[in-house]
FIPA-901947 format. One record per residue: x, y, z of N, C-alpha, C in turn; residue number from 1; residue in three letters. Coordinates in pm, 1 decimal. Each point is the difference from the previous one (the first is absolute). Example, Ala and Ser with C-alpha at 12.3 -4.5 7.8 and 13.67 -1.06 7.14 Angstrom:
REM FIPA-901947
{rec {1319.0, -569.0, 780.0}, {-89.0, 119.0, 0.0}, {90.0, 120.0, 0.0}, 1, ALA} {rec {-35.0, 105.0, -72.0}, {82.0, 119.0, 6.0}, {-77.0, 109.0, 73.0}, 2, SER} 
***
This chain:
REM FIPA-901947
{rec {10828.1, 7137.6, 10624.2}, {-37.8, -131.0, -49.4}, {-143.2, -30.0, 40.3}, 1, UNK} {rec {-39.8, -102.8, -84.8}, {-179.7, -3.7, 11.6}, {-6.2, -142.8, -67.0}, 2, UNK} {rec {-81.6, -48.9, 32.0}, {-77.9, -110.8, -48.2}, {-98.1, -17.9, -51.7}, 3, UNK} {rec {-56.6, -3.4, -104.8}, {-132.4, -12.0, -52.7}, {-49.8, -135.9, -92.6}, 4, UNK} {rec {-76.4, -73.6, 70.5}, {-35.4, -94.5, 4.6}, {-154.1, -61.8, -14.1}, 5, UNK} {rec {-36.9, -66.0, -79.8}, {-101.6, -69.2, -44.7}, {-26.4, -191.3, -65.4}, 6, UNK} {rec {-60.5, -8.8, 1.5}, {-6.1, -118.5, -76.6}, {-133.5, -23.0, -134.2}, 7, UNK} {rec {81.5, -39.9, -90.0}, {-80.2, -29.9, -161.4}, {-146.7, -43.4, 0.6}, 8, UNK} {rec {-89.8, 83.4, -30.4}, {-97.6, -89.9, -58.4}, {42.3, -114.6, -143.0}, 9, UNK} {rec {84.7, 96.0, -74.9}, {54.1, -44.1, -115.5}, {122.6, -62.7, -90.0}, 10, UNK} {rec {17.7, -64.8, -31.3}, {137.4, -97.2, -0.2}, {125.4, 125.7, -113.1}, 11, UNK} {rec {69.5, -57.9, 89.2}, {164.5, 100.8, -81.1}, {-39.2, -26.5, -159.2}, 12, UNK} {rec {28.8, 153.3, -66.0}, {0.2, 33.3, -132.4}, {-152.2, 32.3, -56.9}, 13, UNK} {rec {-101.4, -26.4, 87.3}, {-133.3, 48.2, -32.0}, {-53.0, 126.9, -61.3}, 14, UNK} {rec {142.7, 90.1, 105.3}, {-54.8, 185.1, -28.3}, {-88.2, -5.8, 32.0}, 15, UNK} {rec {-25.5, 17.0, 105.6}, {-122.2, 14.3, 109.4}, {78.3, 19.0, 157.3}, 16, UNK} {rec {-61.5, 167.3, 42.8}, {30.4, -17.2, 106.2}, {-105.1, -12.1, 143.4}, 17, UNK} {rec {-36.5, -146.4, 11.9}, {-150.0, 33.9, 82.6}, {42.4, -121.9, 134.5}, 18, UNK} {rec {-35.5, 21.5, 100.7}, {87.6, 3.0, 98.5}, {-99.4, -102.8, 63.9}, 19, UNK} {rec {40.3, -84.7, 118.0}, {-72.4, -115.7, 62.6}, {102.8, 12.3, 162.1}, 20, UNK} {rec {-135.9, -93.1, 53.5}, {127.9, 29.8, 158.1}, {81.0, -94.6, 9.8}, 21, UNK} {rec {43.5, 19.4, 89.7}, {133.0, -56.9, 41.1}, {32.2, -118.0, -22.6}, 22, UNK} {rec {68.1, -92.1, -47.5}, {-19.3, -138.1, -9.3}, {-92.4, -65.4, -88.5}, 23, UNK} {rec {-98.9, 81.7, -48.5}, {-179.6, -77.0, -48.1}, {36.6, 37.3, -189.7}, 24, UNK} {rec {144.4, 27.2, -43.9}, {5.1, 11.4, -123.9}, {93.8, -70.1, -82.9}, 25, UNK} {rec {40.2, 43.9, -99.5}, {145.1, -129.3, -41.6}, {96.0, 82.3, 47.5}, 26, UNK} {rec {45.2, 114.0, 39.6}, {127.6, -9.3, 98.2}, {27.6, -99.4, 73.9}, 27, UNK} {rec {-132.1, -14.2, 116.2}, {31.9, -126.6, 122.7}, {96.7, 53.6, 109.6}, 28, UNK} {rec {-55.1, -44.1, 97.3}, {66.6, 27.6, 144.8}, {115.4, 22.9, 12.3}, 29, UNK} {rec {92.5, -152.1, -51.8}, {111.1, 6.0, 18.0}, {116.9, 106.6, -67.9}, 30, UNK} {rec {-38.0, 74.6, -105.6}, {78.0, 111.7, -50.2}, {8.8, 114.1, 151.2}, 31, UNK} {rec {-72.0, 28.5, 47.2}, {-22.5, 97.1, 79.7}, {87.9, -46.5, 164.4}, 32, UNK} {rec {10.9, -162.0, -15.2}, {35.4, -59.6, 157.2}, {169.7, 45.1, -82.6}, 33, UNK} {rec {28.5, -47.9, -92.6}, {141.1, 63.0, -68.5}, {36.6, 135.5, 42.9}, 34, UNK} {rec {-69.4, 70.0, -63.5}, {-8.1, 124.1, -5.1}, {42.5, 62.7, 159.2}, 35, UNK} {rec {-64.8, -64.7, 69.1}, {9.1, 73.3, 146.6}, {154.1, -114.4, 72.0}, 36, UNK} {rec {27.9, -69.0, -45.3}, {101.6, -83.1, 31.2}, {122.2, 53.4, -4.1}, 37, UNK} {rec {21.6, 148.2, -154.1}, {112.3, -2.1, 1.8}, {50.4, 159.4, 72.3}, 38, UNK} {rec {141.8, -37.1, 19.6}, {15.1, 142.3, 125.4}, {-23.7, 160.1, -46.6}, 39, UNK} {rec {-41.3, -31.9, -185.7}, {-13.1, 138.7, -2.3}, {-103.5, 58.8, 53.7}, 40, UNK} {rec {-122.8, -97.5, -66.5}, {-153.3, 80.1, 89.3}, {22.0, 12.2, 156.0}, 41, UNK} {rec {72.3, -7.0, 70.4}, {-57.3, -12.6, 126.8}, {25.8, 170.3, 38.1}, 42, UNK} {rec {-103.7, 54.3, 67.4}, {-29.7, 116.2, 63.5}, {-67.5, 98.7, -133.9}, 43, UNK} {rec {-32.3, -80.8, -103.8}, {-12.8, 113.9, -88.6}, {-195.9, -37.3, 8.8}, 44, UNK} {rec {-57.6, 144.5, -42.8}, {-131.7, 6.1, 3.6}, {-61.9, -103.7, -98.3}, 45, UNK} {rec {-115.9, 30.0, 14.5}, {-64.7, -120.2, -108.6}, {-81.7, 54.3, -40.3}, 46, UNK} {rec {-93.8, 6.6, -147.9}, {-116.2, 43.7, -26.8}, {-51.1, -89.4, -69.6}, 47, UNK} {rec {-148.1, -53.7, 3.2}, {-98.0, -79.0, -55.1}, {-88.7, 86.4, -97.1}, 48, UNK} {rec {-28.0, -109.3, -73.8}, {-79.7, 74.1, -61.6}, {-125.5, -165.5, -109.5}, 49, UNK} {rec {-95.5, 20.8, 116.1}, {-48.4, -113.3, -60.0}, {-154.2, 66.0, 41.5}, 50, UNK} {rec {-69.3, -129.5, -83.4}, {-169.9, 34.5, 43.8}, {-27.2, -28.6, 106.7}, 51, UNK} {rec {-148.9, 9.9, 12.8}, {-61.1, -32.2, 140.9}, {-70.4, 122.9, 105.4}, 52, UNK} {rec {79.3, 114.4, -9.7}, {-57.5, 61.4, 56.8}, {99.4, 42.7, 161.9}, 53, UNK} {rec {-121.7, 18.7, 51.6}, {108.6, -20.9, 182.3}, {28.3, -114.6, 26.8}, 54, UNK} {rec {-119.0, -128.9, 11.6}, {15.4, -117.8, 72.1}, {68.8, -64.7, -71.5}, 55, UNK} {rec {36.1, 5.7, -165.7}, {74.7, -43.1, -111.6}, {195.1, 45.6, 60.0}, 56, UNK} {rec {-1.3, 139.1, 16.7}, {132.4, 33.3, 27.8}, {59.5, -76.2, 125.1}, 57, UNK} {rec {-111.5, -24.7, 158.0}, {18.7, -46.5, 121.4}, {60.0, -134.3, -73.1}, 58, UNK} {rec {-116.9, -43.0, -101.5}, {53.5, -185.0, -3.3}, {188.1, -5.7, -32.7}, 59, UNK} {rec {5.0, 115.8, -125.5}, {134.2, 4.7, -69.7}, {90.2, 48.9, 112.1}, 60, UNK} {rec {-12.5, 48.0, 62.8}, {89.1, 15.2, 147.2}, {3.4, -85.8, 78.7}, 61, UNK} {rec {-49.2, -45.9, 22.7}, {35.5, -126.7, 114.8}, {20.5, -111.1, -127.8}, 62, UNK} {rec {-13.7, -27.0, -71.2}, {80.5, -81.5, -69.6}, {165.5, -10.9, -64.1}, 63, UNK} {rec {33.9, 155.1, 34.3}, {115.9, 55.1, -86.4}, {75.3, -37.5, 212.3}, 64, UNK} {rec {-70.7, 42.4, 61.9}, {76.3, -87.0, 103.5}, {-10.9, -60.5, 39.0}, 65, UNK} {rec {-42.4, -82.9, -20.6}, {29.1, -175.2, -27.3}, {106.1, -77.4, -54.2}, 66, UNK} {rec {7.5, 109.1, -106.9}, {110.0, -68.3, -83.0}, {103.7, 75.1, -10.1}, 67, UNK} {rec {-5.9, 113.8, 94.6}, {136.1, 46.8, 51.3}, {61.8, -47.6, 145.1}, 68, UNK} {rec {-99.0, -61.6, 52.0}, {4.0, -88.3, 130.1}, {12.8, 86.1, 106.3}, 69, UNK} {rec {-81.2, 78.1, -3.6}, {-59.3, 126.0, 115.9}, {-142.5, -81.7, 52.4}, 70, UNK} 
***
């Protein structure tokens, strides 16, 4: 099991797959505070995949625990 995870630059049904960080797109935070809420994700890996770069990925990590309440 795996997780792969991003958030929208672009709104559902666009056909576009172009990616924004964490929280800063129309997904929104709270899908992801869900997401980590329920007992399946827990212990399973996670993968990001957003812009930014390094200091871009650091931000999307400490934000993803935040809102996993790590």
């Amino acid at each position: 099991k795996l997780i792969h995870a991003n958030d929208s630059k672009d709104v559902v049904g666009a056909h576009k797959d172009r990616h924004e960080n964490i929280g800063a797109g129309h997904i929104g935070a709270e899908p992801f505070r869900e997401l980590f809420a329920h007992p399946a994700t827990e212990g399973v890996p996670l993968i990001i995949e957003t812009p930014g770069g390094k200091e871009g990925h650091a931000a999307d990590v400490a934000r993803l625990k935040e809102l996993r309440g790590l």
